[in-house]
C-alpha positions as CSV (number, residue, x, y, z in Angstrom):
1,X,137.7,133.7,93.1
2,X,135.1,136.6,94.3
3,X,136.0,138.9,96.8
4,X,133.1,140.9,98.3
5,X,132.8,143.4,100.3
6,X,129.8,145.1,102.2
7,X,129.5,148.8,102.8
8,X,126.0,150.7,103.9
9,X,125.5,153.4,106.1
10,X,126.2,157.2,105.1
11,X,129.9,157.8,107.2
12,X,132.3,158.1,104.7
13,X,135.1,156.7,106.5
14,X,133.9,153.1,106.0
15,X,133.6,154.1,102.2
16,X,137.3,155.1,102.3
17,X,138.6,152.1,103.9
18,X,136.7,150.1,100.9
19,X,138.3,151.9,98.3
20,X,142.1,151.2,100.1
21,X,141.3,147.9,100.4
22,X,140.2,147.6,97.0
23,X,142.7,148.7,95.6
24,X,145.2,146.9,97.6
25,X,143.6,143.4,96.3
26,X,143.3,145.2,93.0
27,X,147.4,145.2,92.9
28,X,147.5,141.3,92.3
29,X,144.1,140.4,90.8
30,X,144.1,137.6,88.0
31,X,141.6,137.6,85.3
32,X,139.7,135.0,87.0
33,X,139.1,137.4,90.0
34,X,136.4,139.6,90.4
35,X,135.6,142.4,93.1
36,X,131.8,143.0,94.1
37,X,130.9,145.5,96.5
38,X,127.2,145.2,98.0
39,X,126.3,149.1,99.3
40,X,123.8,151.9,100.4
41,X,126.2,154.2,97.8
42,X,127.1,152.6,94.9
43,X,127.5,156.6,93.8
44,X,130.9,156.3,95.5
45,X,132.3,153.9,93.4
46,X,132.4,154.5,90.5
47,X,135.9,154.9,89.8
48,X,136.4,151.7,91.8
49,X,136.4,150.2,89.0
50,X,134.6,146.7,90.9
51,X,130.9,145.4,90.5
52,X,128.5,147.6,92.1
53,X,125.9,145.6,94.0
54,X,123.1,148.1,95.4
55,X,121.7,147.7,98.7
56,X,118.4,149.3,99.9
57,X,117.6,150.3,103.7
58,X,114.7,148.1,103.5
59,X,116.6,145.1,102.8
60,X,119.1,145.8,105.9
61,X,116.1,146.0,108.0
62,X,115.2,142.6,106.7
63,X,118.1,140.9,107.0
64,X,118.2,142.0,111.1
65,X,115.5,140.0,111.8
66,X,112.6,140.0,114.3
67,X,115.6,140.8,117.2
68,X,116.6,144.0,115.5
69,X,120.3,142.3,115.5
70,X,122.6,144.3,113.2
71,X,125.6,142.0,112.4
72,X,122.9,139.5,111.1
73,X,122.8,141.8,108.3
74,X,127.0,140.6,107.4
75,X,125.5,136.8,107.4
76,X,122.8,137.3,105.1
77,X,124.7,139.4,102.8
78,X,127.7,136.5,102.4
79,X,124.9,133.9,102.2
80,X,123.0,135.2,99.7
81,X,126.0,136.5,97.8
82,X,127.2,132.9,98.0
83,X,124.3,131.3,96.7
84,X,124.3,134.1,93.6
85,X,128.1,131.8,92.6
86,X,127.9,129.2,94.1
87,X,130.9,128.0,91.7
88,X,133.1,130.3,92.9
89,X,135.5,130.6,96.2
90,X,134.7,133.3,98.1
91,X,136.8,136.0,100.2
92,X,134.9,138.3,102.2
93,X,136.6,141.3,103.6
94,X,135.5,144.0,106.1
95,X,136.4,147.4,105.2
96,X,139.0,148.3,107.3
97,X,141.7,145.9,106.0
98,X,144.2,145.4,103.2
99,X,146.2,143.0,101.7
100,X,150.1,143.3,102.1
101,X,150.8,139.5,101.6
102,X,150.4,137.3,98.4
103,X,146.9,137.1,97.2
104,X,148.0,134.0,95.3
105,X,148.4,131.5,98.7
106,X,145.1,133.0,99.7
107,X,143.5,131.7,96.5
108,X,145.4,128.6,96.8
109,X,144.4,127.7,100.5
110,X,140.9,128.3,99.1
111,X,141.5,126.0,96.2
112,X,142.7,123.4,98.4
113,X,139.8,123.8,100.5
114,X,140.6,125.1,103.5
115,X,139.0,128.0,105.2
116,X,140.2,131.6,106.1
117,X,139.5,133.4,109.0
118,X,141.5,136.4,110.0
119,X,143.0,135.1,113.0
120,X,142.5,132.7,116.4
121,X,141.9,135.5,119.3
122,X,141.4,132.2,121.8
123,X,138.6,130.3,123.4
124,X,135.4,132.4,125.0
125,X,135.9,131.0,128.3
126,X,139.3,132.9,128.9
127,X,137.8,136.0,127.3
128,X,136.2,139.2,129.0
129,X,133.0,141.2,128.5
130,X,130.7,140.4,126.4
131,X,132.5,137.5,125.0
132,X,132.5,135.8,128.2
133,X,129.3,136.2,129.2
134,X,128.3,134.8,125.7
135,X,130.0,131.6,126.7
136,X,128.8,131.5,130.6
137,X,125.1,130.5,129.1
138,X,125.4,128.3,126.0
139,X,128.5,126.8,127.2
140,X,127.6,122.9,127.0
141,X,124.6,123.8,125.0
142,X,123.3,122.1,121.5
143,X,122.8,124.1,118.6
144,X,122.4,122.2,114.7
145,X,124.2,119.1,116.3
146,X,127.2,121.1,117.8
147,X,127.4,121.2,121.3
148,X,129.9,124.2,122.1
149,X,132.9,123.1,124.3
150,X,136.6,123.4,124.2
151,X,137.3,122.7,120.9
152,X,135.2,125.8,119.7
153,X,137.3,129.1,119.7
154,X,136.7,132.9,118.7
155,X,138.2,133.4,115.3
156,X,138.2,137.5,114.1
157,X,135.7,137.4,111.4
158,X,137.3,140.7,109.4
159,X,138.5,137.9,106.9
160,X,136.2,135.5,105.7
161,X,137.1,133.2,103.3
162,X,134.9,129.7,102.3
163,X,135.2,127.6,99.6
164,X,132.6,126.8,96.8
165,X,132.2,123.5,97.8
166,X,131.6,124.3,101.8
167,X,129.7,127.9,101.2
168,X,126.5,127.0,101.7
169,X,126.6,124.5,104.4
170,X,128.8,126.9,106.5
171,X,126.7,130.3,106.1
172,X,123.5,127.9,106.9
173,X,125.0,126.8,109.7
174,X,125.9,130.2,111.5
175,X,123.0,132.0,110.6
176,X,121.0,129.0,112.0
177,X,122.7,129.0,115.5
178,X,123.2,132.9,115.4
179,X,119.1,132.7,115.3
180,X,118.6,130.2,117.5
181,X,120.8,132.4,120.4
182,X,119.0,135.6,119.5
183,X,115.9,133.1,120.4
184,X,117.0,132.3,123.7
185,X,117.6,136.1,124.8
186,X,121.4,136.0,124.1
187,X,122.0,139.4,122.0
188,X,125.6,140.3,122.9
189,X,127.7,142.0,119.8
190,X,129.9,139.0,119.0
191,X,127.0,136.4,118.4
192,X,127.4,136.6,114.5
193,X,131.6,136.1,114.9
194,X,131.3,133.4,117.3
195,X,128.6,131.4,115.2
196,X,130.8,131.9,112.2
197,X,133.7,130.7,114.0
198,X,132.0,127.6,115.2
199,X,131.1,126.7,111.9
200,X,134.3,127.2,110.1
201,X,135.8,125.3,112.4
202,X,133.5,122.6,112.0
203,X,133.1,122.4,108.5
204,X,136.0,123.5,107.3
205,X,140.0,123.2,107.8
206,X,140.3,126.3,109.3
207,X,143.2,128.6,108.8
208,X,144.3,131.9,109.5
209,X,144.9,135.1,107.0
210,X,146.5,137.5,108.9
211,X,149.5,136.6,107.6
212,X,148.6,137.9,103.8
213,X,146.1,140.6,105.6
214,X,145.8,143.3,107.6
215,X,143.0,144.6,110.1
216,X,143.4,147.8,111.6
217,X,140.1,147.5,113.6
218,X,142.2,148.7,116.8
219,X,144.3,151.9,115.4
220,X,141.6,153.4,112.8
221,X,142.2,157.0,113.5
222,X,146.0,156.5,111.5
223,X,144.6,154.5,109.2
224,X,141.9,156.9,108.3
225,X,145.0,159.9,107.7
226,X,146.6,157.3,106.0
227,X,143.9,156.6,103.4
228,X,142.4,159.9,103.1
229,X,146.1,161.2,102.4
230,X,146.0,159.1,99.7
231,X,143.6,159.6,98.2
232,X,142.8,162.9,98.4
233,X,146.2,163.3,96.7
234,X,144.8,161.1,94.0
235,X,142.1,163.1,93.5
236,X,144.1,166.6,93.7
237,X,146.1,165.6,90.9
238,X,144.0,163.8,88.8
239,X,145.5,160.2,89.4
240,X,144.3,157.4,87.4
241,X,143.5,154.0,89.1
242,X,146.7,152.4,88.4
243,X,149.0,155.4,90.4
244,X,146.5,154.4,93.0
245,X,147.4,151.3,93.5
246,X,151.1,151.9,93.7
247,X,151.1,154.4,96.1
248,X,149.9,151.3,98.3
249,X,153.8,150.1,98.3
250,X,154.6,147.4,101.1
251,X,156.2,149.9,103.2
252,X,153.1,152.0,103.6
253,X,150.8,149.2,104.1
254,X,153.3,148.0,106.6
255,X,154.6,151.0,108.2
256,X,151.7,152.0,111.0
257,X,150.3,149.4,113.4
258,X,147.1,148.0,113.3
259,X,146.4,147.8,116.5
260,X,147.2,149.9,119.6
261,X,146.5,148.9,123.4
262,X,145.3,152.6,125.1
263,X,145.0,151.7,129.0
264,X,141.7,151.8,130.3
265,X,142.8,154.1,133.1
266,X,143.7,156.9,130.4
267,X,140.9,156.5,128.7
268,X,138.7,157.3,131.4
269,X,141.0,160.1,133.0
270,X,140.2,161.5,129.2
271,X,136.7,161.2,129.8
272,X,136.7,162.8,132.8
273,X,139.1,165.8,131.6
274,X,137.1,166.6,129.0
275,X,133.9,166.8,130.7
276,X,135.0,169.1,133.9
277,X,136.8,171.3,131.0
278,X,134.9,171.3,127.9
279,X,135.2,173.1,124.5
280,X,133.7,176.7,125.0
281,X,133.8,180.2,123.1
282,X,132.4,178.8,119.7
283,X,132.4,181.3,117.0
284,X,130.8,181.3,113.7
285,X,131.5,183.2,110.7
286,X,128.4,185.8,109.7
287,X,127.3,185.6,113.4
288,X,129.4,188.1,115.1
């Protein structure tokens, strides 16, 4: 099995959650397994001791497309990965997650050939924001012989998993109706997880991952103590990979939540705080 990962862009945090999710996988790898990591930086993984695939700005800007669409770039990356092995089952992970189940049923599900998603959040229709309004136009719409209805939910794409023998007609199949959206005008954020979950769920026997892996997409800020605790620790005292990948014990990786609801009301009373009383009185050293 390959497990891939993409990381571009020059904020090191996303860098950071990589290498904690590496080595979290790293933990129960069999010699059959490999790691690639496609990036702007392959500099920061060195020690990672995974296969370094680089990535230039130029391709990034290719892979968006005439729309300009970011999360295209995620597609392309899979699909062209994919087609690179197309032997192989395929895991892709987004950064900011970890494994803390049993990489073993993963593999297995994949060798049985059912597909991995991270988990069902529910249909579009009952969704808000963007999400909904998504749905509102190509609701009852056509798109490579699907016609979206009921049976077509939002799956959380932070887990990707495909099987050899589905890979290609499955990344075909998003990208094509992620385009063919992006055509019609519809450029809302979620395009690229939507089409992906259509497909999976048409293509493959779809089946969830959160219960082997973690995404702390909503409580990042603990994460990113968490992870930078590590391993700046590592680093301080010389660690080699191994002690890396024990201080991720279960209890660590299951110890902080991975995702916290902060009321909207807060949020904005926050907002408003900050800006009647902002930060003031900077001082610099050498410019007394």
């Amino acid at each position: 099995m390959n497990i891939f990962y993409l990381v571009f862009g020059t904020d090191i945090s996303y860098h950071l959650e990589a290498y904690m999710s590496i080595r979290s996988i790293q933990k129960q790898l069999t010699p059959e397994d490999r790691i690639f990591v496609q990036t702007t930086n392959p500099e920061f993984y060195k020690h990672a001791s995974v296969e370094i695939l680089p990535l230039s700005a130029q391709q990034i800007e290719k892979w968006k497309g005439t729309h300009d669409y970011i999360f295209r770039v995620k597609t392309l990356a899979i699909k062209e990965f994919a087609q690179e092995h197309p032997e192989e089952d395929l895991l892709y992970l987004d950064t900011d997650t970890f494994l803390y189940g049993q990489l073993d049923e993963l593999r297995l599900r994949l060798q049985n050939g059912q597909g991995l998603m991270h988990k069902l959040e529910g249909h579009p229709e009952s969704m808000k924001g963007g999400t909904h309004k998504m749905w509102k136009i190509v609701k009852g719409r056509s798109y490579r012989g699907i016609t979206l209805g009921e049976r077509h939910n939002m799956w959380n794409s932070g887990v990707l998993g495909i099987p050899a023998s589905k890979a290609e007609q499955v990344l075909e199949t998003s990208l094509s109706i992620c385009d063919m959206m992006l055509d019609e005008g519809i450029k809302v954020h979620i395009i690229e997880q939507y089409c992906t979950s259509v497909a999976m769920e048409v293509l493959t026997n779809l089946r969830l991952a959160c219960d082997h892996i973690g995404h702390y997409w909503g409580n990042k800020r603990e994460w990113h103590h968490l992870s930078a605790t590590i391993f700046l620790s590592s680093l301080m005292r010389g660690a080699d990979i191994e002690e890396e990948k024990m201080a991720l014990t279960h209890d660590i990786m299951t110890r902080l939540p991975v995702s916290i609801h902060r009321p909207t009301t807060a949020v904005k009373i926050k907002k408003v705080i900050d800006k009647l009383f902002p930060n003031n009185n900077y001082q610099y050293v050498g410019k007394e």
